[in-house]
C-alpha positions as CSV (number, residue, x, y, z in Angstrom):
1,X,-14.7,11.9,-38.6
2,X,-13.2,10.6,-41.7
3,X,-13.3,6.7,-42.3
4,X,-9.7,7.2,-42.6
5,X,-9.0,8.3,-39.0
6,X,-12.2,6.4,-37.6
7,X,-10.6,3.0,-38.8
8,X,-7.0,4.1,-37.5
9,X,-7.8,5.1,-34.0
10,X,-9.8,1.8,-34.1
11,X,-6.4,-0.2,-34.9
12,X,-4.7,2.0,-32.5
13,X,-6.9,1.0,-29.9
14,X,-6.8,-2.7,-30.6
15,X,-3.0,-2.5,-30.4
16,X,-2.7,-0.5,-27.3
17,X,-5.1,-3.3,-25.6
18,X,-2.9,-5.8,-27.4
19,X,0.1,-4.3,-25.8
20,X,-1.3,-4.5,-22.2
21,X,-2.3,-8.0,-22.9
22,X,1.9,-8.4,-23.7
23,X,2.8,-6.8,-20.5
24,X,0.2,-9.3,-18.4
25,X,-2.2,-6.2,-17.5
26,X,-5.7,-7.4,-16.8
27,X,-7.5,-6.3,-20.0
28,X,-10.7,-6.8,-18.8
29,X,-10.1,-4.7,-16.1
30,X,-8.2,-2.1,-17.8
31,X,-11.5,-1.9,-19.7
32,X,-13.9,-1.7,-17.6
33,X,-12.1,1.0,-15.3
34,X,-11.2,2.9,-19.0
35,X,-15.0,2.5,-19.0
36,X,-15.4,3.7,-15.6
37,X,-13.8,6.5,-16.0
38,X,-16.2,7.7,-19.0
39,X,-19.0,7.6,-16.9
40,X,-18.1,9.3,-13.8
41,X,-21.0,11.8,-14.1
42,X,-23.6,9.4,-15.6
43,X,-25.6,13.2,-16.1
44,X,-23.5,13.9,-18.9
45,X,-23.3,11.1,-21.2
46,X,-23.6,11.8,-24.3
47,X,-23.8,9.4,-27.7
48,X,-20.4,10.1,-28.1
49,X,-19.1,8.1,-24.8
50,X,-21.8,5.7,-25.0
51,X,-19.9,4.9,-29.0
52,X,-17.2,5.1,-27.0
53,X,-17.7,2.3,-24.7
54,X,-19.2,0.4,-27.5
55,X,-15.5,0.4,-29.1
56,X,-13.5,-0.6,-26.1
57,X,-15.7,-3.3,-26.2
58,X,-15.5,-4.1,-29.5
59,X,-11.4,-3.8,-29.5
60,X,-11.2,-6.2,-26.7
61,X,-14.1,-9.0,-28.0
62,X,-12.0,-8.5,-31.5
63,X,-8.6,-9.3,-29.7
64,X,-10.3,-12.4,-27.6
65,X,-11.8,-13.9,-30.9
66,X,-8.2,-13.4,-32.8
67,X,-6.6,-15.4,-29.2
68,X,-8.5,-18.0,-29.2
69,X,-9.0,-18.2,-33.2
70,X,-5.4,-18.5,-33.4
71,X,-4.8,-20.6,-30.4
């Protein structure tokens, strides 16, 4: 993946967890089913979903830190 794309579906990300934080959805829990739901067969996880958890994380920490940096 291009570092182009990579970083954009990273902001995309952070914003679509920003925007459930607006509309007072649980974001922690609208992360941990998101990651749930990429390990329903545990059998098949590949370094791809595991990267993929590792950013939903990352989005959400990123978005805590900017909260309560700014606040």
């Amino acid at each position: 993946m291009s570092n182009n794309r990579e970083l954009a579906l990273t902001v995309a990300l952070e914003a679509v967890i920003n925007a459930a934080r607006s509309l007072h959805v649980d974001v922690e829990e609208l992360c941990e089913t998101a990651i749930e739901s990429l390990l329903v067969v545990p059998s098949s996880v590949s370094p791809i979903v595991v990267e993929a958890i590792r950013q939903i994380e990352v989005a959400a920490d990123a978005l805590d830190y900017g909260e309560s940096a700014s606040g």
